[in-house]
N, CA, C and O of each residue as an XYZ file, in Angstrom:
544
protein
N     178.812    -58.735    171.741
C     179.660    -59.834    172.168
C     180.042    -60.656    170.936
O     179.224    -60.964    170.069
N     181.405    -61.010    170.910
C     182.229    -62.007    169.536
C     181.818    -62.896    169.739
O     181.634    -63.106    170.938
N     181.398    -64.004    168.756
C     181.217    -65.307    168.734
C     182.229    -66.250    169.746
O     181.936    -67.378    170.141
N     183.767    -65.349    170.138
C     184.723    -66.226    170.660
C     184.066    -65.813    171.954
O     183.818    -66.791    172.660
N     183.685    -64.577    172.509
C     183.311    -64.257    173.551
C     182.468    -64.674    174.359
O     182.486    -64.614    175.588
N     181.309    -65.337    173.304
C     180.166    -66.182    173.782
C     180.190    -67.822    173.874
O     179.276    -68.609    174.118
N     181.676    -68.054    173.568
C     182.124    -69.332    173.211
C     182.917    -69.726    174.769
O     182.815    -70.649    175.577
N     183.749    -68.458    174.662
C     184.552    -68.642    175.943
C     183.569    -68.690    177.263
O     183.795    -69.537    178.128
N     182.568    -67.846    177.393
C     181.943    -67.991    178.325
C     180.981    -68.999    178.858
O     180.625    -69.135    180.029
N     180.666    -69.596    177.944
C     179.382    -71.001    178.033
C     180.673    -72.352    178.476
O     180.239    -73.429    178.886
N     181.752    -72.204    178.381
C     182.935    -73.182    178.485
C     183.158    -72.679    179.670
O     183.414    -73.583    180.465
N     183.186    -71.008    180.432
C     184.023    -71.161    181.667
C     182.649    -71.590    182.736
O     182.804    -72.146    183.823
N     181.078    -71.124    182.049
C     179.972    -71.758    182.727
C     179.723    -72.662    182.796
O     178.944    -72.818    183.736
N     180.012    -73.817    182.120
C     179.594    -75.258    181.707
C     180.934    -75.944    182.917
O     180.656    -76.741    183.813
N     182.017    -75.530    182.712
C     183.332    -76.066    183.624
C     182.899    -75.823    185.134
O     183.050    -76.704    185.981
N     182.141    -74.096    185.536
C     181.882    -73.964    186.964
C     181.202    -75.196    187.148
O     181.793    -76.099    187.741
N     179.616    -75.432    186.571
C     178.908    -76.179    186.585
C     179.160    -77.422    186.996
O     178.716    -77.986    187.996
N     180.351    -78.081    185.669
C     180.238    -79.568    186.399
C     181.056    -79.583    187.114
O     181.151    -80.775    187.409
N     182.401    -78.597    188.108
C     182.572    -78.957    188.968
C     182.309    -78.933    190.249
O     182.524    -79.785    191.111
N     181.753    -77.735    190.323
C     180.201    -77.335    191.354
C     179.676    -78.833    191.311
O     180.129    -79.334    192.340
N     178.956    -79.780    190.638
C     178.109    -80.610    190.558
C     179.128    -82.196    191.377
O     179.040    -82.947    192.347
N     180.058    -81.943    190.133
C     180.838    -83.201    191.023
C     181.153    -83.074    192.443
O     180.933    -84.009    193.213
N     181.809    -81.630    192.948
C     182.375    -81.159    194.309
C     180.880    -81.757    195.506
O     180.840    -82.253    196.632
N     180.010    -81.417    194.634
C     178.328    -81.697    195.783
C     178.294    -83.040    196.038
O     178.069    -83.503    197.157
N     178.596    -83.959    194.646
C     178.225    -85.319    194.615
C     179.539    -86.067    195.492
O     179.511    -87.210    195.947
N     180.285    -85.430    195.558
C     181.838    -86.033    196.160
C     181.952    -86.568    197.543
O     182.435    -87.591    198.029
N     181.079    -85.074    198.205
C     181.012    -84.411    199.373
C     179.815    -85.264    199.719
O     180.104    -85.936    200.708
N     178.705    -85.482    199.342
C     177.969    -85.977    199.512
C     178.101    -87.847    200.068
O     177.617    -88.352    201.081
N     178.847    -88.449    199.079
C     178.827    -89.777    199.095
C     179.987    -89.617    199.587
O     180.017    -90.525    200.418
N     181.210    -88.958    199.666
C     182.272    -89.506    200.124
C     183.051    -88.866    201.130
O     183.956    -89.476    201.699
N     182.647    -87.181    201.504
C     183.140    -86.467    202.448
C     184.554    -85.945    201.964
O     185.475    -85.515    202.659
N     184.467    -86.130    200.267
C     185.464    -85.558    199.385
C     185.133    -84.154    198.711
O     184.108    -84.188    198.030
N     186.030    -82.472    198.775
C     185.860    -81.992    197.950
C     186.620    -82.611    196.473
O     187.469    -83.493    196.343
N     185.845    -81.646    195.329
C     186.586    -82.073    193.949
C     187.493    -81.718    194.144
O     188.252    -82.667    193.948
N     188.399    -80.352    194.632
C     189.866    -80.162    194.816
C     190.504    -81.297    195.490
O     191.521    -81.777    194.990
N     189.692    -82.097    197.292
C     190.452    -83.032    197.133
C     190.629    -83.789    196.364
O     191.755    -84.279    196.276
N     189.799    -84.114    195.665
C     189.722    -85.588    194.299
C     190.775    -85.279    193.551
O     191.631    -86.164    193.528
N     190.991    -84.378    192.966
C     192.003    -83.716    191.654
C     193.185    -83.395    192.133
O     193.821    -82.815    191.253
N     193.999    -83.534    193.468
C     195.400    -83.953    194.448
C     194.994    -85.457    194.084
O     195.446    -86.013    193.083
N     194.490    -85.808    194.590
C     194.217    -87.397    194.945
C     194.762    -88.275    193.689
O     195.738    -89.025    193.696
N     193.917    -88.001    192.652
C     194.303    -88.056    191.242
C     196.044    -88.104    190.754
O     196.776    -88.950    190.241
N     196.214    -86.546    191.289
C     197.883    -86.319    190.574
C     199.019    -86.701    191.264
O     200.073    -86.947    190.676
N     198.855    -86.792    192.802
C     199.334    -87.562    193.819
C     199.628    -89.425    193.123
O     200.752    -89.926    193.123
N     198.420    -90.139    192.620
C     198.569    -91.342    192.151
C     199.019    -91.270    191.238
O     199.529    -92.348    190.932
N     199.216    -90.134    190.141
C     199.845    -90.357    188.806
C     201.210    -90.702    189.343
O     201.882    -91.708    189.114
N     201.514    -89.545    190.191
C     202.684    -88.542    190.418
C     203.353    -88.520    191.629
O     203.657    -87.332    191.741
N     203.844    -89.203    192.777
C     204.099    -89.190    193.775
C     205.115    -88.250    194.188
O     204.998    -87.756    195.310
N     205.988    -87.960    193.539
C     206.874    -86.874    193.543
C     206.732    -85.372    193.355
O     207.569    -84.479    193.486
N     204.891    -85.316    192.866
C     204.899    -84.004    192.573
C     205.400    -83.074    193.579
O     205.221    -83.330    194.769
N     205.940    -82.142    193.253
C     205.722    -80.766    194.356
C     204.585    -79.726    194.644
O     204.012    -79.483    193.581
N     204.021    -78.989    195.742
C     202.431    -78.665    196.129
C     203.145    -77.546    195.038
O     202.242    -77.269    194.249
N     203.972    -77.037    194.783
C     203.686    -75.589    193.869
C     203.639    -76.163    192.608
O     203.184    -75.144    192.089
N     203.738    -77.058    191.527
C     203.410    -77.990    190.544
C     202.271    -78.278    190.806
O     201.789    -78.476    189.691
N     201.561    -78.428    191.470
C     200.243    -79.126    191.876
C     199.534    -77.886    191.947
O     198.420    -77.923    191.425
N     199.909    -76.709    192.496
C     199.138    -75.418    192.358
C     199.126    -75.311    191.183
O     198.051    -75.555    190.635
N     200.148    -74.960    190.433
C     200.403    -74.766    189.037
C     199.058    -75.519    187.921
O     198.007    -75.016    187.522
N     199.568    -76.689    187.715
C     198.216    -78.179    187.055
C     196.852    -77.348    187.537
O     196.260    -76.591    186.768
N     196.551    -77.521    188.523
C     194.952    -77.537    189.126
C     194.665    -76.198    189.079
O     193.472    -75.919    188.960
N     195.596    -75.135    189.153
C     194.931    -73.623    189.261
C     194.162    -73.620    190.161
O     192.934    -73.634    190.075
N     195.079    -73.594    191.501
C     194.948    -73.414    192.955
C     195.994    -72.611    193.246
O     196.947    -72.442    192.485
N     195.831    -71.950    194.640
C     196.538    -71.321    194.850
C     197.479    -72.332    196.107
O     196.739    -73.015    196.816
N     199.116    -72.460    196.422
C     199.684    -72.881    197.122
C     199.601    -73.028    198.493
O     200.212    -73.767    199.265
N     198.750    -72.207    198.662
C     198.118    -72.290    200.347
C     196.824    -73.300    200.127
O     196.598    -74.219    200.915
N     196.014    -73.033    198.987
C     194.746    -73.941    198.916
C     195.198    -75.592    198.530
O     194.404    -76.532    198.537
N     196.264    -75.660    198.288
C     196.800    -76.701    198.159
C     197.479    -77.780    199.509
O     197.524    -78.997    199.690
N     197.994    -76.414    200.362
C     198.572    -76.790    201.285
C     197.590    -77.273    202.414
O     197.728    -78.204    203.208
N     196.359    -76.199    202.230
C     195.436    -76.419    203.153
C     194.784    -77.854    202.777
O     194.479    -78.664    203.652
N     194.584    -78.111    201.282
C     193.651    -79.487    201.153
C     194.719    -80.810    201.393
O     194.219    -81.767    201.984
N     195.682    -80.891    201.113
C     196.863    -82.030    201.713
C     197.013    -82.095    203.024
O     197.344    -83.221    203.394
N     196.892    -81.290    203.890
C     196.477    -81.353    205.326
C     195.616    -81.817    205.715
O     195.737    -82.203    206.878
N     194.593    -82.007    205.199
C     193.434    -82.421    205.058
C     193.081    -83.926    204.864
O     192.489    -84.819    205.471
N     193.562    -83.790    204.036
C     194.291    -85.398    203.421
C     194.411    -86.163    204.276
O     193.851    -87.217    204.577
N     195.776    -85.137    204.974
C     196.857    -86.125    205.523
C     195.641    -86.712    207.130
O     195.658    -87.814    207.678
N     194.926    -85.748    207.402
C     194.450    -86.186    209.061
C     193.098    -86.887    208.840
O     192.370    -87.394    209.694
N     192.856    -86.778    207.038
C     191.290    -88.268    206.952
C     191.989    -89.448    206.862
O     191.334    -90.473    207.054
N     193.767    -89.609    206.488
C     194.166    -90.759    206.267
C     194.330    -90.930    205.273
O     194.858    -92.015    205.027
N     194.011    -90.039    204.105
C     193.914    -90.881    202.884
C     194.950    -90.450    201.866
O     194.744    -90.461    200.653
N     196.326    -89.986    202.571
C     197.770    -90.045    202.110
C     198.390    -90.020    202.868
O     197.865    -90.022    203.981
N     199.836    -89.982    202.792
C     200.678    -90.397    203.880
C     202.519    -89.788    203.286
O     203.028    -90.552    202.466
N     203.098    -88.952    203.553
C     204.246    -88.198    203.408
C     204.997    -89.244    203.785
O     204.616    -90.163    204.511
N     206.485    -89.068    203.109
C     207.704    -89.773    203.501
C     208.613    -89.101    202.759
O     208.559    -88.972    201.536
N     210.018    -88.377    203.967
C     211.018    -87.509    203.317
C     211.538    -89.032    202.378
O     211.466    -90.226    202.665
N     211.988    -88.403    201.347
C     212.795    -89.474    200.467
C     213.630    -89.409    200.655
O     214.232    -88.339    200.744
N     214.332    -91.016    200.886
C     215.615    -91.564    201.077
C     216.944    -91.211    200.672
O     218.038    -91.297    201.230
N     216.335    -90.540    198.891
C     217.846    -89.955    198.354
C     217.867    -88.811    198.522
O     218.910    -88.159    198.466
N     216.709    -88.310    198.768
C     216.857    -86.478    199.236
C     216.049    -86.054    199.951
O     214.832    -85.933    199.810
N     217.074    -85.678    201.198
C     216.144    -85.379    202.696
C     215.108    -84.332    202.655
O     214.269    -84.137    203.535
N     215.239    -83.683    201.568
C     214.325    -82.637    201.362
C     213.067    -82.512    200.502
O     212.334    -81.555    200.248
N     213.061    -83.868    200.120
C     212.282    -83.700    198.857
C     211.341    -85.044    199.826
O     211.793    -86.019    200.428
N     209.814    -84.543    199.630
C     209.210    -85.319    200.439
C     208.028    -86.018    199.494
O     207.071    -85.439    198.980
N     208.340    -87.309    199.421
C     207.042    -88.073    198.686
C     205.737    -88.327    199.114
O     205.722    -88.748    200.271
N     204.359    -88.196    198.467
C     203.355    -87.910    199.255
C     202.986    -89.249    198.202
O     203.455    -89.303    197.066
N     201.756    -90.681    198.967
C     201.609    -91.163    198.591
C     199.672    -91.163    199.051
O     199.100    -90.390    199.820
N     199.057    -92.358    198.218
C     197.978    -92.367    198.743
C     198.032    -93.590    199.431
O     198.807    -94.475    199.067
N     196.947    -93.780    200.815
C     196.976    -94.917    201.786
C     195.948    -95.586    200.878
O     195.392    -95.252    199.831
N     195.901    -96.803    201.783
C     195.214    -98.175    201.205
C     194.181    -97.361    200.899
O     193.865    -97.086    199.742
N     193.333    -96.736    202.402
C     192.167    -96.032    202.120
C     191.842    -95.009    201.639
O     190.672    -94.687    201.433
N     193.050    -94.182    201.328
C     193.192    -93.423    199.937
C     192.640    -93.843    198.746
O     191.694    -93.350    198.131
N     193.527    -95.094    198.398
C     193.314    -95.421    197.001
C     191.849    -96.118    196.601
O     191.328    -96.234    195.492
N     191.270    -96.638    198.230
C     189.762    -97.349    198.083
C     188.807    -96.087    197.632
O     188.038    -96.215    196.679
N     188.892    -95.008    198.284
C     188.143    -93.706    198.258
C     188.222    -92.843    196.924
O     187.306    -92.228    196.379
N     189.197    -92.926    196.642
C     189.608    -92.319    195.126
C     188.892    -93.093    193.965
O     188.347    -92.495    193.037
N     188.930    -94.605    194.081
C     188.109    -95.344    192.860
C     186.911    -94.968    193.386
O     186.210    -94.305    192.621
N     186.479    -95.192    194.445
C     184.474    -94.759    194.517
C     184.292    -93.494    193.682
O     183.600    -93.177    192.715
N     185.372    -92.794    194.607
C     185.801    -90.903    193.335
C     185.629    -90.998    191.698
O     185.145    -90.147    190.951
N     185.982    -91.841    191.482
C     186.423    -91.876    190.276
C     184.705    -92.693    189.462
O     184.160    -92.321    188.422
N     184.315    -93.685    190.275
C     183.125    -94.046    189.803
C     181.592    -92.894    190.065
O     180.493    -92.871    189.511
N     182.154    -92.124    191.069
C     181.005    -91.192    190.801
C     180.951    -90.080    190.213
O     179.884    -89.576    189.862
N     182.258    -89.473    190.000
C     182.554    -88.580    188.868
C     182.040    -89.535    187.618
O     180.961    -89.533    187.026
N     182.763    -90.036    187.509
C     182.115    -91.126    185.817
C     180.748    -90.799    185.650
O     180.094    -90.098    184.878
N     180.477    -91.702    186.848
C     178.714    -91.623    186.660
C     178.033    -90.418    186.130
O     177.112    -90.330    185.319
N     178.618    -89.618    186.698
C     177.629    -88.305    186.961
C     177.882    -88.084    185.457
O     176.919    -88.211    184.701
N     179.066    -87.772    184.967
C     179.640    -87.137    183.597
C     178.594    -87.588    182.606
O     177.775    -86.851    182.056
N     178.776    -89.404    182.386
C     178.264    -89.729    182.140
C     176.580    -89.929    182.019
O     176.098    -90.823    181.322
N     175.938    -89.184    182.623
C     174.631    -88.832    182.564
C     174.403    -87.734    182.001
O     173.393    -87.582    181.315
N     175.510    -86.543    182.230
C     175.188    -85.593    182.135
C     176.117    -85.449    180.077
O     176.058    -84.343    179.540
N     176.749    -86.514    179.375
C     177.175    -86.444    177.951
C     176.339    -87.224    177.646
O     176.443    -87.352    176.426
N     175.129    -88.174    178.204
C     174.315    -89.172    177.720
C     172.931    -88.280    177.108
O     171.995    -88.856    176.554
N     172.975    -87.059    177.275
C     172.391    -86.107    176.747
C     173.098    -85.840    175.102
O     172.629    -84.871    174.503
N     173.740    -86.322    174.674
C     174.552    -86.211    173.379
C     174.720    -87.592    172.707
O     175.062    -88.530    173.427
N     174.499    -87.806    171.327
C     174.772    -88.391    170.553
C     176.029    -89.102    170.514
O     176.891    -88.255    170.748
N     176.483    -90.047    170.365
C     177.906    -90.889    170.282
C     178.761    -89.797    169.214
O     179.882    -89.300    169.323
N     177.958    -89.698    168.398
C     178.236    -88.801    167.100
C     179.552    -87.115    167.540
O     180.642    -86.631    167.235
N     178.065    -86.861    168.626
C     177.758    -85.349    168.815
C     179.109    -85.457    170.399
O     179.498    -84.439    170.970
N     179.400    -86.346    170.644
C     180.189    -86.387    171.962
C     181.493    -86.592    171.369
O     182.298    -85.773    171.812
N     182.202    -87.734    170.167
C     183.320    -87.479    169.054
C     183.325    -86.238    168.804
O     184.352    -85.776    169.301
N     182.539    -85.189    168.138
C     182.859    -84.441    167.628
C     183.557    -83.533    168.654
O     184.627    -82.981    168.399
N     182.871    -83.392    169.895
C     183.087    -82.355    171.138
C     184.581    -82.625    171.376
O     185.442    -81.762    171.206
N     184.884    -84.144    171.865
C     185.608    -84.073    172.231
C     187.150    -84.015    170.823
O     188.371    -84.124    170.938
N     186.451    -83.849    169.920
C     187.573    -83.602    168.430
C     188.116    -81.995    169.067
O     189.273    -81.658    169.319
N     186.975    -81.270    169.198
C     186.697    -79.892    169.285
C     187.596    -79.785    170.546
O     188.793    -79.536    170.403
N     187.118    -79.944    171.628
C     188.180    -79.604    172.654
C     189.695    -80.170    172.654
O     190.580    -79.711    173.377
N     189.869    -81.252    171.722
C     191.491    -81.470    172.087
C     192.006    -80.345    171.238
O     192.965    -79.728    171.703
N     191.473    -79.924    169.920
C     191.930    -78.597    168.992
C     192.277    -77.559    170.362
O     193.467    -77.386    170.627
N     191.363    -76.966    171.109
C     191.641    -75.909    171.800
C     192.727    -76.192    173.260
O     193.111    -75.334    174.056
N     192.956    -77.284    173.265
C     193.191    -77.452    174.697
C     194.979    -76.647    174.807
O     195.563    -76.586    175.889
């Protein structure tokens, strides 16, 4: 095995890992998968996205997309509206209790991350993240 080989693989294990970990902790405290969290997310950047753009970003497939916005839509915590200038183009927003649920999201992802880079040096966590913007 190449050094890139053993490089690539501890990165696609380390990625299952913490999102396996966040998806548990999500689900746990909030009755959120991480796929929902990561719509939830690009939805607030992005209100206009389209679900095949959103497949695209997240590396989901368009049905798993379709299926988790459905999902969404019947916990409440977004809300569709065809847009005004184009009947076809439909804006997906997050509800009040969307956006309350998404910051808890967002504080327990943190958290967790954060416990789990508090294992690293201030030093040793600069450098990582030097290292991953090179590859990204």
């Amino acid at each position: 095995m190449t050094s890139a080989d053993s490089i690539s693989t501890t990165i696609h294990h380390l990625s299952a890992r913490l999102s396996r970990e966040a998806d548990q902790i999500l689900q746990e405290q909030l009755g959120l998968t991480f796929s929902q969290y990561k719509i939830m997310q690009t939805i607030q950047d992005s209100p206009r996205v389209q679900q095949r753009a959103l497949a695209l970003s997240l590396g989901q497939t368009e049905a798993s997309i379709s299926r988790q916005v459905k999902l969404l839509l019947d916990k409440q915590l977004i809300v569709m509206r065809v847009n005004p200038h184009n009947r076809r183009q439909h804006l997906t927003q997050l509800t009040v209790r969307g956006e309350r649920i998404l910051g808890a999201a967002h504080t327990a992802v943190s958290r967790y991350y954060a416990h789990v880079l508090g294992q690293l040096s201030d030093k040793q966590q600069s450098q990582l993240s030097l290292l991953l913007g090179t590859i990204q």
